[in-house]
N, C-alpha and C positions, 0 to 999 in steps of 0.2 A: 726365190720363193715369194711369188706375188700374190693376188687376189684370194679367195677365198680358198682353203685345202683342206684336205685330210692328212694329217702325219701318224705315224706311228712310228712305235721304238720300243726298245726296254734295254732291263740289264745283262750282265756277261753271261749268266747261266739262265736267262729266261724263264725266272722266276717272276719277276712283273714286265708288266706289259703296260703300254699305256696308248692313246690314242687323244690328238689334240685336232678339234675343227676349227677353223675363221682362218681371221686375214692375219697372218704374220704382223709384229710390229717392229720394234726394231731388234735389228741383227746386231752384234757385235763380238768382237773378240776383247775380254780382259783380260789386263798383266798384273791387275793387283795381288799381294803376297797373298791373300786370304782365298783368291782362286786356283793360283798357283796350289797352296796348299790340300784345298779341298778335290783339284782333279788328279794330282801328281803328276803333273803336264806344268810346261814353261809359260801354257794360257788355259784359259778356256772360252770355246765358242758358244756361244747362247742367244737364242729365237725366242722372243717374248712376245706369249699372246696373254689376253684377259683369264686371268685362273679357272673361270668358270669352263675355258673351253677345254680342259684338258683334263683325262681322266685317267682313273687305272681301270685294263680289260682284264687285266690277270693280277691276284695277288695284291698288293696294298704296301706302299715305300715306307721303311722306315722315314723319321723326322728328325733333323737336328737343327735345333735354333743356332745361329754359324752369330749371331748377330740380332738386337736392340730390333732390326729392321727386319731381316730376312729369316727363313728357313730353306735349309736343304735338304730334300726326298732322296732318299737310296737303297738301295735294294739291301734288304737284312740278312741274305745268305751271302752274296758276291763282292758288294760292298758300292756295286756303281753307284754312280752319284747319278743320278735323271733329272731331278729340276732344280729348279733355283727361284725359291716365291721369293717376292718383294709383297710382303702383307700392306707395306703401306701404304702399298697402289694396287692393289690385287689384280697382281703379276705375275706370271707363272713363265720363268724360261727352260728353254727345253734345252737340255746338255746337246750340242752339238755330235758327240761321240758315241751318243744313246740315240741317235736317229737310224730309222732303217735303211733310210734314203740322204744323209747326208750330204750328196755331192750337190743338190739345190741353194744349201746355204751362201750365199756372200755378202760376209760381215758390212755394214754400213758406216763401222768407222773402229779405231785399237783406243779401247782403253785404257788409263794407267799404265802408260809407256814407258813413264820412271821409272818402273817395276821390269821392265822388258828383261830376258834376258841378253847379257851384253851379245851372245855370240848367233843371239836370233835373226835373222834377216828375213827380214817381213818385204815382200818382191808388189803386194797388192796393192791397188792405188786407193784405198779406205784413208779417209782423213786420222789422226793420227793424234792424240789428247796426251798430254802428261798427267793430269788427274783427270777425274770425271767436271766434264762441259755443266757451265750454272745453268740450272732449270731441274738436273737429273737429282732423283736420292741422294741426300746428303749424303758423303763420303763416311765409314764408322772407322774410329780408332782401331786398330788391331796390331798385337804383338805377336809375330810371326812363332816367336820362340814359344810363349807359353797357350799362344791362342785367347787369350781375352780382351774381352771388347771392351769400347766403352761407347754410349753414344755420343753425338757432338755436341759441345757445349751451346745454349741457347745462342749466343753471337755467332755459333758458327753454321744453324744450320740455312740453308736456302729457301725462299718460297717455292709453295707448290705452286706449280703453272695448269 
């Protein structure tokens, strides 16, 4: 998924619909627990463009703040999860599993590979991170078990680039 496109997608019961224009930025797949959790999947793949380009054609996602940084859009009848904003770069990724056309995706590099599942075999030649690479959104505390965040302490977070 190069240069400029049109995507669309939505959730299980096509109750929202969304539709994303521009240039794809980056691709990835994460293994962190808080994705794991939020997709009920061992990852989740995610296509980040500028929020502005992405919209809803049908219906309107619920909102749940996952995190200090992020929210996450999902369909309030079915429960898909659709996007994944990063407000602090106003970033909007697109669930990989909520695309119409998914087979375009290839992820640019795995995530939080700590988090991997052990018995996952990843076969793709994507560079491969044990946490997230310095330059990205600082990393948020999360407790798999209860779900609560914290953000990172002032020493811990990274410059924006």
């Amino acid at each position: 998924m190069t240069g400029q496109t049109t995507l669309t997608g939505g959730c299980l019961c096509s109750a929202v619909r969304y539709e994303a224009t521009g240039t794809p930025g980056l691709t990835l797949i994460c293994h962190c627990r808080m994705c794991q959790r939020a997709s009920g999947g061992p990852f989740m793949g995610v296509l980040f463009l500028p929020s502005e380009a992405v919209r809803a054609t049908e219906g309107e996602p619920l909102i749940y703040r996952s995190s200090p940084t992020s929210n996450r859009h999902f369909c309030g009848r079915c429960g898909s999860q659709l996007f994944f904003e990063r407000h602090t770069r106003a970033l909007m990724g697109l669930t990989v599993g909520s695309l119409d056309k998914p087979d375009g995706f290839k992820p640019q590099m795995h995530l939080c590979v700590e988090s991997a599942m052990a018995w996952l075999d990843i076969r793709d030649d994507a560079p491969r991170h044990a946490k997230k690479p310095e330059g990205m959104t600082p990393p948020v505390e999360y407790d798999p078990l209860t779900g609560r965040t914290r953000p990172p302490e002032p020493h811990e977070t990274r410059p924006e680039r």
